[in-house]
N, C-alpha and C positions, 0 to 999 in steps of 0.2 A: 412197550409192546409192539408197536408199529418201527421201530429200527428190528424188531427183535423177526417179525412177520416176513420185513423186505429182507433181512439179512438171509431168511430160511428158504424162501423164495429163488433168490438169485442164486444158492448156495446150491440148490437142486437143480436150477438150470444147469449150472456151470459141473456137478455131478454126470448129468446126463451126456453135457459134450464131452469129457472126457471116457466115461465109461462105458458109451456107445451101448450096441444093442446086446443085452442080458441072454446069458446062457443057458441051456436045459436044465444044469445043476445048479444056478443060481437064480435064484427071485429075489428081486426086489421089491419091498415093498414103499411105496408115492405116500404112504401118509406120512404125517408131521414129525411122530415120536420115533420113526424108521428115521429119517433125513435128520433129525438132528442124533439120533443116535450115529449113523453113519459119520457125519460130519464133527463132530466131537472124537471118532476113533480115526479120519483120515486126514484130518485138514490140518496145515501147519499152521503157525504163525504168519506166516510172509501169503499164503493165500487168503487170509484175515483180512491183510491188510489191504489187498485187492479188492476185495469184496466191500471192506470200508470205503476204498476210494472211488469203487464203479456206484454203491447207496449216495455217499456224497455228489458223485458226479449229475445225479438222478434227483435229489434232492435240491440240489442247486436248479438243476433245469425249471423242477417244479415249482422253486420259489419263483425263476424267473420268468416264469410263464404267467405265474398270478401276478407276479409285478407287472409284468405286459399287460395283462387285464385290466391291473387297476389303471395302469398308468394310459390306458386305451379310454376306459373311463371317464379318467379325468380330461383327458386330451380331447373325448367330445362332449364332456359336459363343458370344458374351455369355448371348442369352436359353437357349441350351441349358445352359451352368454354372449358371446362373437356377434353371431347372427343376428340376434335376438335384440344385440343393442345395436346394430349397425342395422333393423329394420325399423328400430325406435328411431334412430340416427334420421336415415331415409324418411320415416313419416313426418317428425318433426320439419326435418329440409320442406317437405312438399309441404305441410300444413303453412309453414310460410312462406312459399312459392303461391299458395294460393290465395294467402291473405295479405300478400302484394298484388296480385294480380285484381283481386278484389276489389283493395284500398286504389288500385290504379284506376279501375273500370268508374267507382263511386267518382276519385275526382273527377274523371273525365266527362260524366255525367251532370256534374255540378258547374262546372267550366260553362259546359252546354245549356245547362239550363240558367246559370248567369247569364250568358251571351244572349239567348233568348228573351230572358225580361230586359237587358241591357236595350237590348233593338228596340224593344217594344216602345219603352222608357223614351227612345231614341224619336221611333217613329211618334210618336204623340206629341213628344218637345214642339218638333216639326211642323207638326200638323197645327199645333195649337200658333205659332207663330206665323205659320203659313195664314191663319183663322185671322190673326190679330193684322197680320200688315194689307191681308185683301178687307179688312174692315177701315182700316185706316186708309187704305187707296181709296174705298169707297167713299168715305168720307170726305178725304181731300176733293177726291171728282165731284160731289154733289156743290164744296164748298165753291169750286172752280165755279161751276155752272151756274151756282145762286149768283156767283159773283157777274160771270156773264149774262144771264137776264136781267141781273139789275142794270148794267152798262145797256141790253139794246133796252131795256125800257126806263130808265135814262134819255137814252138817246132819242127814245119814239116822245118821250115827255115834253124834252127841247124842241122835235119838231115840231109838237102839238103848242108848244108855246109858241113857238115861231108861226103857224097859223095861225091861232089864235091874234098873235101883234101886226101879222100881215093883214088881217084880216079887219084889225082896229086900223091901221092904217090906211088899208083900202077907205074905209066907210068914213074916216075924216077926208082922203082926199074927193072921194064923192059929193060931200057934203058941201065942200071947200067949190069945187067946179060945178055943182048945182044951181049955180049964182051964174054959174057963161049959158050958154046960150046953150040948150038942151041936145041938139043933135052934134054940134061941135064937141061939147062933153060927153058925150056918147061915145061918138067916135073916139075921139082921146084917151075917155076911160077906159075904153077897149084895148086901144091900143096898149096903154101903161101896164093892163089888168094883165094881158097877155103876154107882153115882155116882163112883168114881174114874175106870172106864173112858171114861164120859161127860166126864168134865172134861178128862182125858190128851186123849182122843180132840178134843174140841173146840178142844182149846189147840194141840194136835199141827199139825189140818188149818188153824186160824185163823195158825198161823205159819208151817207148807207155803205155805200160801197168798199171805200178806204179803209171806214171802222172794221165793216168786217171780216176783210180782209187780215187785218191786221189781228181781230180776234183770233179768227181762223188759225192764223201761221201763230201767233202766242199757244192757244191751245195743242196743237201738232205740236211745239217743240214742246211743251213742258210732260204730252204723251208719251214722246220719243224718248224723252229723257228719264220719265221715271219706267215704261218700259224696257230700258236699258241697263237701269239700276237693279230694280228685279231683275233680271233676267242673271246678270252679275253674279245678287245677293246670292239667288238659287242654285247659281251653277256652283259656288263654293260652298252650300249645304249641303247639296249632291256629292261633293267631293270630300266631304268631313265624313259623311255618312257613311263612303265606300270604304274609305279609309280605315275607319272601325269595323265596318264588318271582315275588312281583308284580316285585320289584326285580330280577330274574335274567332278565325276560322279553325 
């Protein structure tokens, strides 16, 4: 019915171009059972077939037009899957663009807070050694010192003993010249008592003196020496320290 429709259709067109504009004495009648009357008493075969090949030409379009459709269809239902995975694509990428960036930022944070406790760890080591060798210096110095008042009282012990024997000696040699003649022993004792005192007295303060001396300069070098050593020790835990933190940074 629709070849039958388009065939009657084009058949009146192609009437109309040929037959041009209708006369006083002829009417025409445009309805359906007029046109195919007409064309059943005018039309050959070979304009049949004209008319078959202008439907088919018309029919082809049409198919191709809806193939255009679909195939338009499909071609952006294509480019939308396209998109659609190529936005899946893109969020993915970025979802692990940020969950590197992420995992980067954590370690970088954990580094740092390592290196943080590390120093701390670092500094208190330090401190607590720093603690332990000024206790032990303290110690050594008290030790020095006990050592050196026992040497001057020692030393003040021998004088005192040494007065004390001068002293027993005086009192025998008085006893001994108590027997001469009173002012002759006076005067003698005098004199002995006074060039003993002078010689005690000079040998007393000439070895006060040397002793201390020599205390003195023992003490100075063994300060100088262990202030050296510290000082030494410290500058290379200074330099352990900077060290680590330079690498830590």
């Amino acid at each position: 019915m629709m070849r039958r429709a388009i065939t009657v259709g084009v058949a009146a067109a192609w009437l109309i171009s040929v037959s041009g504009q209708p006369s006083n004495s002829q009417s025409v009648d445009w309805t359906t059972g007029t046109v195919e009357t007409e064309l059943t008493a005018t039309l050959s075969g070979e304009r049949y077939a004209e008319i078959d090949a202008l439907i088919a030409v018309i029919e082809a379009q049409r198919t191709a037009a809806i193939f255009a459709r679909a195939r338009n269809a499909e071609i952006e239902a294509s480019i939308a899957a396209v998109e659609a995975e190529r936005a899946a694509q893109f969020a993915r990428q970025r979802n692990a663009e940020i969950d590197a960036s992420i995992a980067a930022v954590t370690a970088e944070r954990a580094a740092a807070q390592f290196a943080r406790e590390r120093n701390l760890e670092i500094d208190a080591s330090i401190a607590a050694v720093t603690t332990e060798r000024a206790a032990q210096f303290a110690r050594e110095r008290n030790a020095e010192i006990e050592a050196s008042i026992a040497a001057v009282e020692a030393q003040r012990a021998a004088a005192q003993f040494a007065r004390e024997r001068n002293a027993e000696i005086e009192a025998s040699i008085a006893a001994v010249e108590a027997e001469r003649a009173a002012r002759f022993a006076e005067q003698r004792n005098a004199e002995i008592d006074a060039s003993i005192a002078t010689v005690v007295a000079e040998r007393a303060a000439r070895f006060a003196e040397e002793r201390n001396a020599e205390i003195d300069a023992a003490i100075a070098a063994v300060e100088a020496e262990r202030a050296a050593q510290l000082a030494q020790q410290r500058n290379v835990e200074i330099d352990a320290v900077a060290a680590v933190a330079y690498l830590h940074k």
